[in-house]
C-alpha positions as CSV (number, residue, x, y, z in Angstrom):
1,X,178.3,193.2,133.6
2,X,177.2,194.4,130.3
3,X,173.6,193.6,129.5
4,X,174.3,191.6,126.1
5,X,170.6,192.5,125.1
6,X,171.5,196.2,125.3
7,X,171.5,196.3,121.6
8,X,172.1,194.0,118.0
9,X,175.5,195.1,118.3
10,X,176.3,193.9,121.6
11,X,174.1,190.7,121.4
12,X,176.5,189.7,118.3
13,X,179.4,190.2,120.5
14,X,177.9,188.2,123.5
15,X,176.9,185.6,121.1
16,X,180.3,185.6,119.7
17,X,181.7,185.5,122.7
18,X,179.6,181.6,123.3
19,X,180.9,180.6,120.3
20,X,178.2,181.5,118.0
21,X,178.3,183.7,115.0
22,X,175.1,185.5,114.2
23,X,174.8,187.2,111.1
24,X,172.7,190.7,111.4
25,X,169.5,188.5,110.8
26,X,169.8,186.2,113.3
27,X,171.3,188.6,116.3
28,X,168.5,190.8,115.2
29,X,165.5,188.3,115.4
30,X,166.6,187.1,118.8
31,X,167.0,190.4,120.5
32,X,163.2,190.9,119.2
33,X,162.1,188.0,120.7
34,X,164.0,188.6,124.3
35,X,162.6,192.6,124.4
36,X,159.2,191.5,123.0
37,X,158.6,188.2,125.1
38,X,157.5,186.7,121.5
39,X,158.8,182.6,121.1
40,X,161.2,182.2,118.1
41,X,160.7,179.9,115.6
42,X,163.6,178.5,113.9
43,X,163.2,176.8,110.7
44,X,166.3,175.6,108.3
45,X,167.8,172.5,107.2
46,X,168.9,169.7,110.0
47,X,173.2,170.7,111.0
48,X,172.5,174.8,110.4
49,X,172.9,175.5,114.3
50,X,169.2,176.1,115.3
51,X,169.8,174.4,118.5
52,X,172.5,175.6,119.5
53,X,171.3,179.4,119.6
54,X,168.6,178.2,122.4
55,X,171.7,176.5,124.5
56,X,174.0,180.0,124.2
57,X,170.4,182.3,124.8
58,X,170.6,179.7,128.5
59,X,174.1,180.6,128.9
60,X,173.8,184.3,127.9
61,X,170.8,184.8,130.1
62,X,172.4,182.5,133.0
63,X,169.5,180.7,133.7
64,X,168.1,177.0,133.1
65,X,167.6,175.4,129.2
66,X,164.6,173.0,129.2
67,X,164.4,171.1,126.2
68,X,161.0,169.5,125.0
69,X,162.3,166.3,122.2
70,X,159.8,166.4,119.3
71,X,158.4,163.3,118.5
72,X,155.7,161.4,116.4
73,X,152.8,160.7,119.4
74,X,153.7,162.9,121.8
75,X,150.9,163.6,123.6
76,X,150.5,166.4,126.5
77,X,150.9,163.9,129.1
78,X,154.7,163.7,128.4
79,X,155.0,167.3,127.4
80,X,153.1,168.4,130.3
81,X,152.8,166.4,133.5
82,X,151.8,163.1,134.9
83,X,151.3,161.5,138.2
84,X,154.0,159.1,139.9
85,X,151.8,156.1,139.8
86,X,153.9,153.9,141.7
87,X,154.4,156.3,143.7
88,X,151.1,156.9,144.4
89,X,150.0,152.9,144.3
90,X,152.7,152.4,147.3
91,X,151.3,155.1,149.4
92,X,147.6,153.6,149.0
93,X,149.7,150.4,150.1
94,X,151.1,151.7,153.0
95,X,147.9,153.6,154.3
96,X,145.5,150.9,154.3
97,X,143.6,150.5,157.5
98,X,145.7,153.3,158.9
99,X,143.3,155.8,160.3
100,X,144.0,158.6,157.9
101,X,143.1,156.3,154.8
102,X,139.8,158.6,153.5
103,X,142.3,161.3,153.4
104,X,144.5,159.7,151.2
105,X,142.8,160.2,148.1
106,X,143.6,163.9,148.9
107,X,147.2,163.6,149.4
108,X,148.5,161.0,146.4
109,X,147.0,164.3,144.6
110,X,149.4,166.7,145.9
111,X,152.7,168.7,144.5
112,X,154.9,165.6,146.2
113,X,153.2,162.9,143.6
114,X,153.7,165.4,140.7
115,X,156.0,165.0,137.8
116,X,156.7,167.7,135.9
117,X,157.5,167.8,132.2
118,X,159.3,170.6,130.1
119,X,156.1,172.6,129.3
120,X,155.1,172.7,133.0
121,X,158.8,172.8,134.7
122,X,159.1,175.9,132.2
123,X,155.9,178.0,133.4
124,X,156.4,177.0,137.2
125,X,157.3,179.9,139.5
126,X,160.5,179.3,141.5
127,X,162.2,182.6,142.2
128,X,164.7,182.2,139.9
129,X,165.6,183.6,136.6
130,X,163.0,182.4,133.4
131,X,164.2,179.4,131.5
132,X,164.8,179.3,128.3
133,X,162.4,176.6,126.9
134,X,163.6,174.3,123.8
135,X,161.1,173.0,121.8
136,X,163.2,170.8,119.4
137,X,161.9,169.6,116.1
138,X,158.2,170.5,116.4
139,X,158.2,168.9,112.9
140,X,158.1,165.8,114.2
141,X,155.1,166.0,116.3
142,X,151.6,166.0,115.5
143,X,148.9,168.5,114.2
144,X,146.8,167.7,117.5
145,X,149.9,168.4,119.7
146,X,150.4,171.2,117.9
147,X,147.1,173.1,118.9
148,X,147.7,172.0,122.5
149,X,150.9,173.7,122.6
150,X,149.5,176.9,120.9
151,X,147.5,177.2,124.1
152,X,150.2,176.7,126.1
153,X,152.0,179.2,124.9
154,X,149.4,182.1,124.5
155,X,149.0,181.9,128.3
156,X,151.4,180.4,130.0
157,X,149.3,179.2,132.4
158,X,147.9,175.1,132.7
159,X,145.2,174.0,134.8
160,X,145.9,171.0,136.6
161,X,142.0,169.4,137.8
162,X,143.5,168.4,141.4
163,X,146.1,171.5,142.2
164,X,144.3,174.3,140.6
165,X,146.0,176.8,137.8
166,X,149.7,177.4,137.4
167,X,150.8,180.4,135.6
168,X,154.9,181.7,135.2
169,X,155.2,184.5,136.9
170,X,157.5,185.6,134.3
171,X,157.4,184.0,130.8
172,X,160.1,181.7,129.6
173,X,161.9,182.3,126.7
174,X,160.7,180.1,124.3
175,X,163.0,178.7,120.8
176,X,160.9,176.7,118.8
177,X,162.8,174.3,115.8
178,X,161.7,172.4,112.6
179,X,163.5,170.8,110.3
180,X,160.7,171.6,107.6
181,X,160.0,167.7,107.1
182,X,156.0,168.9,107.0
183,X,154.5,172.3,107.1
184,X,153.6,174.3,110.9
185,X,150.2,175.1,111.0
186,X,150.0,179.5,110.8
187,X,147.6,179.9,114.3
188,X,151.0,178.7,115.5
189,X,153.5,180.8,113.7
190,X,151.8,183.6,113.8
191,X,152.3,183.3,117.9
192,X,156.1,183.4,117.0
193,X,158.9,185.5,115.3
194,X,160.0,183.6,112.7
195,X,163.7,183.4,111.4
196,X,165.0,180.7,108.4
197,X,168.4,180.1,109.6
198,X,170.4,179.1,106.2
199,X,173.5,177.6,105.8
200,X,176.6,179.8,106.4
201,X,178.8,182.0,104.2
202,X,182.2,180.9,103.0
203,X,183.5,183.7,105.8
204,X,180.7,182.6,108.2
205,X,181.8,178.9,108.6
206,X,185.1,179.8,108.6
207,X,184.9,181.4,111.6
208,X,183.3,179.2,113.1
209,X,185.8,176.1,112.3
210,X,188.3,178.5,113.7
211,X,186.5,178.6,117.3
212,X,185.4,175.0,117.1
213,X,188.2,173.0,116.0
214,X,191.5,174.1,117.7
215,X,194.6,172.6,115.7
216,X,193.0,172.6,112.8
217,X,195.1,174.3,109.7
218,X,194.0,177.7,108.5
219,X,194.7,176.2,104.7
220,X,192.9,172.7,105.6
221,X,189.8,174.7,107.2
222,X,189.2,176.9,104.0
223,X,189.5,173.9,101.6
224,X,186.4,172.3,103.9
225,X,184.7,175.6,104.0
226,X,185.2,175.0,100.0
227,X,184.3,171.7,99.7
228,X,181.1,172.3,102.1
229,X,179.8,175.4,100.1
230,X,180.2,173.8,96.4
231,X,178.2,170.1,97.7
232,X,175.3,171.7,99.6
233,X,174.8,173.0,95.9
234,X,174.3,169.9,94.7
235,X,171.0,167.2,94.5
236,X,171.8,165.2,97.9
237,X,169.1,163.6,100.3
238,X,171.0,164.9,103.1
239,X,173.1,167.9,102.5
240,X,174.9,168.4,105.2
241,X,175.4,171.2,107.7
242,X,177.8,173.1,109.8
243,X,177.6,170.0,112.5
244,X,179.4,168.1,109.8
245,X,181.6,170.9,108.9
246,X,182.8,170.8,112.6
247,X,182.9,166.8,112.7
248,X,185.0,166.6,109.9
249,X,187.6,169.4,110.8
250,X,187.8,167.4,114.3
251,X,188.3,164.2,112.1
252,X,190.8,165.4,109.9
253,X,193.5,167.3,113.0
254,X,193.0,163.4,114.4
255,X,194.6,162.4,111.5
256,X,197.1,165.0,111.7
257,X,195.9,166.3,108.3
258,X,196.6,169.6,106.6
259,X,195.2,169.3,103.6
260,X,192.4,167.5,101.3
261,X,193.1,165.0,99.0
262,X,190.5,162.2,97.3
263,X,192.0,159.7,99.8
264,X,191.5,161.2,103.1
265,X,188.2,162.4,101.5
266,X,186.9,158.8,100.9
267,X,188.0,157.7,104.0
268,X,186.1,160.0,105.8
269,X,183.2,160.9,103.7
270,X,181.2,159.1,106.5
271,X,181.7,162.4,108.9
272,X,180.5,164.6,106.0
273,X,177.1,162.3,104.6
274,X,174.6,160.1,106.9
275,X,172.9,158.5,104.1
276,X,175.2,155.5,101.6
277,X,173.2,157.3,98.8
278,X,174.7,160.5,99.1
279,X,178.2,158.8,99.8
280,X,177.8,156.8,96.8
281,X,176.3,159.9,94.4
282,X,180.1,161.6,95.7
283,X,182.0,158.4,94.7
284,X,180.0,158.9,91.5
285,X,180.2,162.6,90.2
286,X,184.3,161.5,91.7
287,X,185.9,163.1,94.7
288,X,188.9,164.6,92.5
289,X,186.4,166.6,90.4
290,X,184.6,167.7,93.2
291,X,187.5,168.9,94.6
292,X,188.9,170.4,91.8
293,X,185.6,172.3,91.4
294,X,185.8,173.3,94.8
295,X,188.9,174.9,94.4
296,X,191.0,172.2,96.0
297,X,194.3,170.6,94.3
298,X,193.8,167.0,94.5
């Protein structure tokens, strides 16, 4: 089998292959990261297919994707690891007055009683292949975690008080994501490649209805590709992104459309915009103008 991080060239392919088209930037960023063991960080609007290049790295790589969820007050006890209490309170239960009891203290202590979250699942040794490690909207989480993660990550290694220090014997892979909502602090870029993934080119999304949506009309996909390039362009709260692109081809060949028009448009503007704002500043600047502008007879 061809190693698909042989060179740019052949990583495009390979990602091609998955489904994902790479333009030179992207291909080239992410073969960096692989040869260089460096994380990735991914910054770009919400929809642009950030994601999704951590889940096709998994499948290139044929190994594990473990995906850390971003979130306001996550703290390293989620990210990291934490002890089954129950689990723990039952054996304490079950071992009083037993003869072993002092011993117990030792035992509800062990790798059996352990639960392990992304960060430390990822670093654990297990003879197999390095994970790729998702670290999904770092946005979202705090400064504080932030700084606990950028230690993490320079060593790969966490100190558990009771078991001693685990360190991967070969690094994950690491994607981090933002959605830009609030700045990264630099200590923690500067531990990454970083890549802006922007929205796609006409050509670009095209291709990539065309391997996401089968049954979906060659003219019908260009008039979205049309559609999609001219509002993104525009003042919305929520522009949206190839995710929608692929939502609303899907939408429309359940229709058994094969073409745009303002009525199918209005009836599914809710596949295209997430906010009623941004639904009702299209209804507003009228669908048959922005269609027309878009290069679409309505």
């Amino acid at each position: 089998m061809t190693d698909p991080f042989e060179s740019i060239e052949s990583l495009q392919a390979a990602l091609a292959d998955e489904r994902y088209f790479a333009d030179r930037a992207i291909a080239t960023t992410v073969f960096l990261g692989q040869r260089l063991g460096k994380p990735l960080f991914l910054e770009g609007e919400a929809g642009v297919g950030k994601t999704e290049i951590a889940k096709v790295l998994a499948a290139l790589l044929n190994t594990r994707l473990i995906r850390l969820q971003c979130y306001e007050g996550l703290d390293a006890s989620h990210a990291l690891y934490e002890w089954n209490y129950p689990k723990q309170l039952l054996r304490i239960k079950m071992g009083e007055g037993s003869p072993g009891a002092a011993d117990l203290g030792r035992e509800i202590f062990s790798e059996e009683y352990l639960i392990r979250r992304p960060l430390l699942d990822a670093i654990t040794p297990n003879g197999a292949a390095p994970p790729v490690l998702l670290i999904d909207e770092i946005d979202r989480a705090d400064e504080e975690f932030e700084a606990f993660l950028l230690e993490v990550l320079s060593d790969f290694q966490v100190t558990i008080p009771e078991l001693g220090t685990i360190r991967a014997a070969q690094p994950p892979l690491v994607v981090l994501t933002s959605n830009r909502t609030r700045e990264i602090n630099d200590a923690l870029k500067r531990r990454c490649l970083y890549l802006w993934v922007p929205y796609p080119s006409f050509e670009r999304e095209l291709e990539i209805l065309r391997a996401k949506v089968p049954g979906l009309d060659e003219a019908l996909a260009r008039q979205i590709c049309g559609f999609m390039q001219l509002v993104r362009e525009r003042d919305f709260y929520k522009r949206p992104g190839v995710a929608e692109s692929i939502d609303w081809g899907r939408a429309l060949v359940a229709l058994h459309r094969d073409a745009l028009d303002p009525t199918i448009v209005e009836e599914t503007l809710g596949a295209v915009f997430k906010y009623n704002d941004d639904i009702e500043a299209v209804r507003a600047a009228g669908i048959g103008t922005l269609l027309e502008a878009a290069g679409v007879a309505g």
